[in-house]
C-alpha positions in Angstrom: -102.5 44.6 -112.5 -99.5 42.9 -111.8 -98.5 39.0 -110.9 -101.1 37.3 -108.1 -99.2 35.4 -105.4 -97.7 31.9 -106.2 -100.8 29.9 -105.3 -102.6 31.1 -108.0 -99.5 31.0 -110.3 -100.4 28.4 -112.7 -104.2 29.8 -113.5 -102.4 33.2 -114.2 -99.2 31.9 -116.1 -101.0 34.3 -118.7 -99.3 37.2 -117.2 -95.9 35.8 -116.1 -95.1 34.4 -119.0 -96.2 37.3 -121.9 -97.6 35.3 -124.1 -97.8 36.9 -127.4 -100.3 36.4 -129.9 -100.6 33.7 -132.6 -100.8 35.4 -135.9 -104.4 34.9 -137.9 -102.7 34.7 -141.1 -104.5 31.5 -142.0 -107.8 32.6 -140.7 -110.6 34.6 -142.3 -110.5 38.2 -140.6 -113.6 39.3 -142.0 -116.3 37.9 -142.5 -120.0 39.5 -144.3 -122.9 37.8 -144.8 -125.4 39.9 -147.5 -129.1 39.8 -148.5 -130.9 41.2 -150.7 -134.6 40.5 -150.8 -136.9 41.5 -153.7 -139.0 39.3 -155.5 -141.5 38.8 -153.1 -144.2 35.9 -153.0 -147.0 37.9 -151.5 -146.6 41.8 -150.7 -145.1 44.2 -153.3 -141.6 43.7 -155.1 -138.8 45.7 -154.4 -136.7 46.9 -157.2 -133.3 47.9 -156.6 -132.3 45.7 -153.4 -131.2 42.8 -154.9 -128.8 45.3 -156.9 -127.6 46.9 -154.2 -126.5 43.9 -152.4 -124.6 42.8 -155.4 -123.0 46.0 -155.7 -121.6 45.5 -152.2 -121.3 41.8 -152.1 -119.1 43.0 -154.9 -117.7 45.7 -153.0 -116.6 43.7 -149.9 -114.8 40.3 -151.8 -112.9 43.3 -153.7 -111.1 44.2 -150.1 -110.5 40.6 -149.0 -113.6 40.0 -147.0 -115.1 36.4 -147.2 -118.8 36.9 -148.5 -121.8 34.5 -148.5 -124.7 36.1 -150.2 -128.5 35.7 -150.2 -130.5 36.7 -152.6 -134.9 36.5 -152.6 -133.9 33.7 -150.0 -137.0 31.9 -147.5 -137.0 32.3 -144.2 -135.6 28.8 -143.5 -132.8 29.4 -145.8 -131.9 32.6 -144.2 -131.9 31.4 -140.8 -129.6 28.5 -141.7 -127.0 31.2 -143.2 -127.7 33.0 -140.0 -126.8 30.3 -137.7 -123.6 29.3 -140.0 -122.7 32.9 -140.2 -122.6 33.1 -136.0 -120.5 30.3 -135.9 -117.9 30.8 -138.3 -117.8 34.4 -136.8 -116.5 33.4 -133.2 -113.2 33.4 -135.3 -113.0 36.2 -137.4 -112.2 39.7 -136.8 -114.6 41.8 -138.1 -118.3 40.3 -138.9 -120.9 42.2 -141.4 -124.3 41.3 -141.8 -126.1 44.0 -144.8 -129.8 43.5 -145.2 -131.6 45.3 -148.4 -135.5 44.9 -148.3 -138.6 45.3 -146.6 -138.2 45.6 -142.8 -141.0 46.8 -140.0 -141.5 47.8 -136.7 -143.7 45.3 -134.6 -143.8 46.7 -130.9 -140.7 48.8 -130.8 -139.0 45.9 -132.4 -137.4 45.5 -135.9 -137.7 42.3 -138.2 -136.7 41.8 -141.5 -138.9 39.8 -144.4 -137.9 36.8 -146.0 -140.0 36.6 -149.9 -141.7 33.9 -148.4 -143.4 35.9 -145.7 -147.4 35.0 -146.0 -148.3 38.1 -143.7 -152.2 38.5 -142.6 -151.4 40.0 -138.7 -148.5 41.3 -136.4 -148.1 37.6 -135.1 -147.8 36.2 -138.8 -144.4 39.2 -138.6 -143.0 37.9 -135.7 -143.0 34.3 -136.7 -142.1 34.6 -140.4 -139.1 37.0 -140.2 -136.5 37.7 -138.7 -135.4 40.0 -136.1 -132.7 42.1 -135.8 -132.1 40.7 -132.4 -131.1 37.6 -134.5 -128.9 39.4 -136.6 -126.9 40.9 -133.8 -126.4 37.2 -132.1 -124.9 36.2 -135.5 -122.5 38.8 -135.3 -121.9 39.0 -131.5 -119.1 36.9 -131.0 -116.8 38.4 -133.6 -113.5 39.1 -132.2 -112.8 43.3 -132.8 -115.9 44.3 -134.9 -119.4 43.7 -135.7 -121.7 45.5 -137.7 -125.2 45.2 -139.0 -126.3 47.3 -142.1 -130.0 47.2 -142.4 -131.2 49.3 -145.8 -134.8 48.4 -145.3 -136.1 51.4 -144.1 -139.2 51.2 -146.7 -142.6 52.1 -146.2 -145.1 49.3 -144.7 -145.4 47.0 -146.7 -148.6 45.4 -145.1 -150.9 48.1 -144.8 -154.1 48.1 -143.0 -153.8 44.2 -143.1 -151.6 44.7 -139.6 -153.3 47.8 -138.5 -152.9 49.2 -134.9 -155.5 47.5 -132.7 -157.7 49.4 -130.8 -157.1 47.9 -127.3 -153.8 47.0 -126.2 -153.0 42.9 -126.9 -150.2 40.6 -126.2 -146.9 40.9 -127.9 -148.2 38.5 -130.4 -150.7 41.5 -131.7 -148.8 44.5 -131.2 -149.0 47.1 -133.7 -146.9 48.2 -136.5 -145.6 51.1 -137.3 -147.9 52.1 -140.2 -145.7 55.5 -141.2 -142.7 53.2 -142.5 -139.3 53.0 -141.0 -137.8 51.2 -138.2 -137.8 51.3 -134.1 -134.1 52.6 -132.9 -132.4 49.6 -131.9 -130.5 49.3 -128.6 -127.4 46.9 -129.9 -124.8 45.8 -126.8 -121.6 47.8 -126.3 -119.4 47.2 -129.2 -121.6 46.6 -131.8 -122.8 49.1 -134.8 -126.4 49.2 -136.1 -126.4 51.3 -139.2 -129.5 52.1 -140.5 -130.1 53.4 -144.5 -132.5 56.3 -142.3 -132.6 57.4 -139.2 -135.3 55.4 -137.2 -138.9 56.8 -138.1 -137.7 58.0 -141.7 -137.9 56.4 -144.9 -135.3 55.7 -147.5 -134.8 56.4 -150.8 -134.9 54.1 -153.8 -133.1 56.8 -156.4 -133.2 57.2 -159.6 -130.9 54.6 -161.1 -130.4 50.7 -160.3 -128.5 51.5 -156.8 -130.3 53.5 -153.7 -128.5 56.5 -152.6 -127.4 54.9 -149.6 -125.7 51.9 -151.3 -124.0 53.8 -153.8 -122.1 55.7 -150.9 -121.5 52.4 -148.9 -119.9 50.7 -151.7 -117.9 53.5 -152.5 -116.9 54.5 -149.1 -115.9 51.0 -147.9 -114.1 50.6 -150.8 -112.1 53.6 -149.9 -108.4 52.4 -148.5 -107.2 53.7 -145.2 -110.0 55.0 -143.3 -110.8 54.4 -139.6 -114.4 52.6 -139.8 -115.7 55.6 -137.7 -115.4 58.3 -139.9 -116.1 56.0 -142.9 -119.7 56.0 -141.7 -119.6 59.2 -141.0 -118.4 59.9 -144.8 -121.1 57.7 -145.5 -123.9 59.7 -143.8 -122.8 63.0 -145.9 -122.5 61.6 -149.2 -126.8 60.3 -148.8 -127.8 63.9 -147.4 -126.0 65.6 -150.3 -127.3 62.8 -152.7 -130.9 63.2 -151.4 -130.8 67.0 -150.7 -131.1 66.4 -147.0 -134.2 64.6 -147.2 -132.2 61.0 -146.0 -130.1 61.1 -143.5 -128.5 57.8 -142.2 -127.7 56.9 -138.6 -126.0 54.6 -136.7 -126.9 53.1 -132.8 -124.7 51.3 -130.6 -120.9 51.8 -130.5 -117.4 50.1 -131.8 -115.2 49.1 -129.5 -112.3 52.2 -129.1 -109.7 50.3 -130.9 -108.7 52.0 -134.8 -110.0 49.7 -137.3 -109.8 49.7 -140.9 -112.0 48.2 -143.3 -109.6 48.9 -147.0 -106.5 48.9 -147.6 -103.2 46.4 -148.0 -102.5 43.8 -145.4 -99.8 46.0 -144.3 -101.9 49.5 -144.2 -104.2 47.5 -141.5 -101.2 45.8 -139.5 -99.9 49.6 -138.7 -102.7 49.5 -136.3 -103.3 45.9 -135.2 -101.2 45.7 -132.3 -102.1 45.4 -128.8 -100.7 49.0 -127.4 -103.8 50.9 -128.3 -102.1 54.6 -127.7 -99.3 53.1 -130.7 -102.4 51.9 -132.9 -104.1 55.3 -132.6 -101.1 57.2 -133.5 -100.7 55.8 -136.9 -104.0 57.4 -137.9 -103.1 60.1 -141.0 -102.9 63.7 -140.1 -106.4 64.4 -141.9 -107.9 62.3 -140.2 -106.7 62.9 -136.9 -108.1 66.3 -137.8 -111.5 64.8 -138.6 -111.0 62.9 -135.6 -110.7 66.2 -133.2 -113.7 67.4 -134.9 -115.6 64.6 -134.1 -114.5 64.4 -130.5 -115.2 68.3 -130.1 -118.7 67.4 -130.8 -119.2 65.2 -128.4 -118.0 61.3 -129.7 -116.9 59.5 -126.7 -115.5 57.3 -129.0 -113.5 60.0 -130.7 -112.2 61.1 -127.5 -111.2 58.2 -126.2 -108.6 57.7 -129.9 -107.6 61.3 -128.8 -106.7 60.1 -125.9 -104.3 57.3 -126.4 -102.9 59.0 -129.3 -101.9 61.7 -126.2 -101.2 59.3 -124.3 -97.8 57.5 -126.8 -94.8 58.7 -125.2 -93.2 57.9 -128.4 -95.4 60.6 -130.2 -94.9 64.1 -130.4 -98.7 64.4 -129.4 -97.9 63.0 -125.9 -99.4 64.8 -123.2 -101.2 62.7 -120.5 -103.0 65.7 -118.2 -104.8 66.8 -122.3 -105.7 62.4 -123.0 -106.6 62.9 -118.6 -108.9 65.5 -119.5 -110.3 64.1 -122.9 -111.1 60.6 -121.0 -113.0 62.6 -118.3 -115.0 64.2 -120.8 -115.6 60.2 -122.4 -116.1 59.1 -119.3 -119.0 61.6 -118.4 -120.5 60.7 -121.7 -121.1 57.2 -120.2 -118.1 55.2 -121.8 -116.4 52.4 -119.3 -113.5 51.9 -121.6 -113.0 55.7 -120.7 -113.6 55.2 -117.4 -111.1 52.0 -117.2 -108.5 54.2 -118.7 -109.1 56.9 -116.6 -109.1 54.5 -113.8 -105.2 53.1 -114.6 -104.2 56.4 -115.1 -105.2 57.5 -111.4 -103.6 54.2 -110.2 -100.4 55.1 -111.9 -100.8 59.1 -111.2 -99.8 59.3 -114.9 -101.6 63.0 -116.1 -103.4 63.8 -112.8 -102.2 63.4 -109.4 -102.5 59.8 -108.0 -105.8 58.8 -106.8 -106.6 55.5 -105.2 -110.2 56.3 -103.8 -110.6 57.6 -107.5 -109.0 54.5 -109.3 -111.2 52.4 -107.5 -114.3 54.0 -107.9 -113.9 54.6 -111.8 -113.0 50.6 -112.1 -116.0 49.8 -110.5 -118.0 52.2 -112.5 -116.8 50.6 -115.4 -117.1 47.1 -114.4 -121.0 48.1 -113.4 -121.5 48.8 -117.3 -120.4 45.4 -118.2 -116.8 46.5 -119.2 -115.0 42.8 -119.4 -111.1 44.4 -119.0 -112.6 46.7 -116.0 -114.5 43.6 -114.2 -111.4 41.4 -114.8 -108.8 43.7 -113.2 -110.9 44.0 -110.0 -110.8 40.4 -109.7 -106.7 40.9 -109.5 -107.4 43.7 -107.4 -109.5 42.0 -104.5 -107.6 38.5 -104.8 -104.3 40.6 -104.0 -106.1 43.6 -102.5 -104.6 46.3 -104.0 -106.2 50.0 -104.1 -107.4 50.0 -100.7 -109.2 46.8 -100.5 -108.8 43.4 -98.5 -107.8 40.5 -99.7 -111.0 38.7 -100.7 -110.2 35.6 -102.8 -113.7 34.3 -103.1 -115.1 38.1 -104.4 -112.3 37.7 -106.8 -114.1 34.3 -108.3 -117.3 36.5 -108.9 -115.2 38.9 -111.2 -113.2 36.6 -112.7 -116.2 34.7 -113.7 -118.2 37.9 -114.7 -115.2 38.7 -116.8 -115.3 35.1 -118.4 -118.9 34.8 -119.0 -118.5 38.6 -121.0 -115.9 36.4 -123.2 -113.2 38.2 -121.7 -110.2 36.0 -123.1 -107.7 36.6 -120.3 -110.5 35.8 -117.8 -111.8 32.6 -119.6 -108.7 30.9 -119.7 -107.5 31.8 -116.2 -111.3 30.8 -114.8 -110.5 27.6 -116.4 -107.6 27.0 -114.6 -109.4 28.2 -111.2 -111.5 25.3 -112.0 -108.8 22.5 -113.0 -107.4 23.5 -109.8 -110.7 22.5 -107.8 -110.8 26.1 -106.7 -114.5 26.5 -108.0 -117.5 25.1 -105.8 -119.7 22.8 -108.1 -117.8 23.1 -111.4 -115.4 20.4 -112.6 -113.7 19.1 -116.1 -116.4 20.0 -117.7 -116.9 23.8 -117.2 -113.2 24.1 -117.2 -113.1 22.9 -121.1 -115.9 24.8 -121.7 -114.0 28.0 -120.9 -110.7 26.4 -122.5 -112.7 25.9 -125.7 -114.7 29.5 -125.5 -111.2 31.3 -125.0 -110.0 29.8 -127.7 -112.6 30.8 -130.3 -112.3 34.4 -128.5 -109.0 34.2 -130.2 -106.8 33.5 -127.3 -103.3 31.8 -128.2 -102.7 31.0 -124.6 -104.5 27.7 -125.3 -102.7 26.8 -128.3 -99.4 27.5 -126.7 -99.8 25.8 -123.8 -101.5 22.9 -124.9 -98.9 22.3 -127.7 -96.1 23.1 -124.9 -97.2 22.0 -121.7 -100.6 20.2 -121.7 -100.1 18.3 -118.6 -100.8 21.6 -116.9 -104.1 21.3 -116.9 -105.4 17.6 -115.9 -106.5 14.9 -117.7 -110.1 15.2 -117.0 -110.0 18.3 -118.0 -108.2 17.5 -121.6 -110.8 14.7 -122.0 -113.5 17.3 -121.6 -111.6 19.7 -123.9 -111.6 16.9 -126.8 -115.3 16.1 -126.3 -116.3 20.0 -127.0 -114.1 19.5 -129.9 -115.3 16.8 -131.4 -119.5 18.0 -130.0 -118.5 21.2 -132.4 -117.2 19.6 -135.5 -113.6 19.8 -135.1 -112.0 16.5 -133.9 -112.7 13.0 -134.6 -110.2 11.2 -132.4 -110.2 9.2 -129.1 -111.8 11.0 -125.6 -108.4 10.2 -123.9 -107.2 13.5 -122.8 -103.5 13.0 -124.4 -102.7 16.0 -126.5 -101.0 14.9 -129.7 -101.0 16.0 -133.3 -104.7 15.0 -133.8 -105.7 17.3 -130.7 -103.1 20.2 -131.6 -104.6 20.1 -134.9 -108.6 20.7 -133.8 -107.2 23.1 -131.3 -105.9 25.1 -134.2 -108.8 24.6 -136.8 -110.9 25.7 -133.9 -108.7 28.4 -132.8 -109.6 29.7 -136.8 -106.1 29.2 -139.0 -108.5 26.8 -141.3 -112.1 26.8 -142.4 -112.6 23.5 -142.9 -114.8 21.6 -140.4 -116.8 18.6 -139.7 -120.0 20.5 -138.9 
């Protein structure tokens, strides 16, 4: 959005000085934790999901993920991978969480059974399982991706022993979906629920040791060179041709709109991990590009949006900014703010369509009113400086720029951070400050590291103090609370930043 004026120069030295990322080559990019539950203690066995998780446990170390796997584990035990899982995700690129056993609906909500489940009502559900609300928290925080693959849609396991009740009770007794499946989940923006059936169905076991629906994961995800879009879609195909159409799998929420790919070589994914999204979308192969069009023609806003940036590379012979205008219109009426965001910059600029102010505002606030971090963040710029029509309004801009922070917006945490070193915050001090240091950081922004290795003292000693204690409260430093930054700091800045594993926690 352009520099701010020079009083807010030092919370904003993000954009004046460029910095570029830190590469991640020391740190684990993706990350999958997989279960596979089947011996269980009290409700019938299962018999080919502790082979499928194998098979893709298997699967995913073979392309360079880091794996912790869970097989017949208790409920304690899966909660305390759970929780390690969500931490050691904040640093990672990509975080998977695949789930093979029995899972039901308990009041439009999905859990998952540990073996040790001892079930006798809806309540005994609820507190013995657990949710797939917990398994999206575990993955939330992941830097570009984050996925959870549940292949529990089995028939009730429980039976009349959690019938419906006949009146309606408190969310403790709610009923249970007695057909089988599970409830169509409702995952944040960015996030992908894949489910082995679409919600309400049932899935198959197969014939052999593997279900249908694992056999085409595994073999699709092992596939180099494919966008993780169409992989699933690939995916979805190869069960209804396995299964004759009688299982069709589905997946809820939506990945974020930049290209990812799950195989390949180091260098087949680092054609399209780079920050200019339109240059990242253009390396996609011809075919796929194809499948791509197809996909947008039928209505992916997701789809669209790759279209889009693709159109709009001016280094591409696709370029052609009024077609990725028209295609991010189209996203945009779909409901999707990184459309809308996109659409919004391109009115601002009049790049494509004619320039629009009144329309470059109103699609920014659009998006920002969806949650859209990048959206919500530039309209902090644009009321601090009052651009596109508005007046200046410096304590508005707070509000955004602390919206933006608090939706882990990395830009936005670390300037916020230094809105509040600078005493420019009501009622927040050292404290809050580090806390948004330390939550940038772990969002994978090198500003920190550069800037505290280069010029700490620009943030003040209180505030380095504070820094060091969320360190040290989080497992990463060990050394004195005395807010000098030297190679003991730098250090737990850097393990915590994710180029090492290792921690005290």
């Amino acid at each position: 959005m352009g520099i701010v004026p020079v009083s807010l120069r030092r919370a904003f030295l993000l954009l004046v000085l460029g910095l570029g990322p830190i590469p991640d080559a020391d740190a684990a990019e993706r990350l999958a934790l997989v279960v596979g539950m089947a011996e269980y203690r009290h409700i019938p066995a299962l018999r080919n999901t502790v082979h499928d998780a194998r098979r893709l446990s298997e699967t995913l170390s073979g392309i360079g993920f880091d794996v912790t796997t869970l097989i017949d584990a208790p409920q304690a035990e899966l909660r305390d991978a759970l929780d390690d899982f969500a931490f050691r995700s904040e640093t990672a690129d990509l975080a998977l969480i695949y789930f093979a056993g029995h899972g039901v609906e308990v009041q439009g909500e999905n859990f998952l059974i540990p073996v040790d489940a001892a079930v006798r009502s809806n309540r005994d559900i609820q507190q013995q399982s657990v949710s797939l609300k917990d398994m999206l928290a575990a993955v939330d925080r992941a830097r570009k991706m984050r996925i959870v693959i549940l292949d529990s849609c089995r028939d009730n396991p429980f039976g009349d022993v959690i019938a419906a009740p006949a009146e309606p009770q408190a969310i403790g007794d709610a009923a249970t979906r007695g057909g089988g499946g599970l409830a169509q989940p409702s995952p944040d923006r960015g996030t992908l629920v894949a489910f082995a059936a679409r919600d309400g169905q049932v899935a198959l076991d197969g014939d052999g040791d593997n279900s249908p629906f694992a056999l085409a994961l595994a073999d699709r995800l092992a596939e180099p060179g494919v966008e993780i879009s169409l992989m699933f879609r690939q995916v979805r195909d190869e069960v209804l041709a396995a299964t004759r159409n009688q299982q069709e799998p589905h997946t809820y929420g939506s990945l974020p709109g930049l290209p990812y790919y799950i195989a390949g070589a180091p260098e087949q994914r680092a054609e399209v991990a780079v920050d200019d999204l339109r240059v990242a979308w253009s390396a996609l192969r011809q075919e796929q590009a194809a499948q791509l069009a197809k996909l947008a023609a039928d209505g992916d806003p997701r789809a669209m949006l790759g279209l889009a940036y693709i159109r709009l590379n001016p280094h591409s012979d696709a370029y052609a900014p009024a077609e990725a205008a028209a295609l991010l219109g189209d996203a945009a009426a779909a409901g999707s703010p990184e459309a809308m965001h996109e659409l919004a910059r391109l009115y601002e600029s009049g790049n494509g369509v004619e320039q629009d102010e009144t329309k470059a505002l109103a699609l920014f606030e659009q998006a920002a009113d969806l949650g859209f971090a990048d959206a919500i963040n530039d309209l902090g710029f644009l009321h601090y400086q009052g651009g596109l029509g508005l007046r200046r309004d410096p304590q508005r801009a707070l509000e955004y720029f602390e919206r933006a922070a608090d939706l882990r917006q990395p830009q936005a945490m670390f300037n916020f951070a230094a809105l509040i070193d600078d005493g420019l915050v009501p009622g927040m001090g050292p404290e809050q400050a580090a806390a948004h240091l330390y939550r940038a950081l772990r969002a994978g922004s090198s500003t920190v590291l550069t800037l505290m290795a280069e010029q700490p003292t620009m943030f003040k000693r209180d505030t380095r103090r504070a820094l060091q204690a969320e360190l040290a409260r989080n497992g990463f430093y060990q050394g004195a609370l005395d807010g000098d930054i030297g190679p003991g700091s730098l250090k737990a800045l850097r393990v915590a930043y994710g180029f090492e594993e290792e921690t005290g926690r």
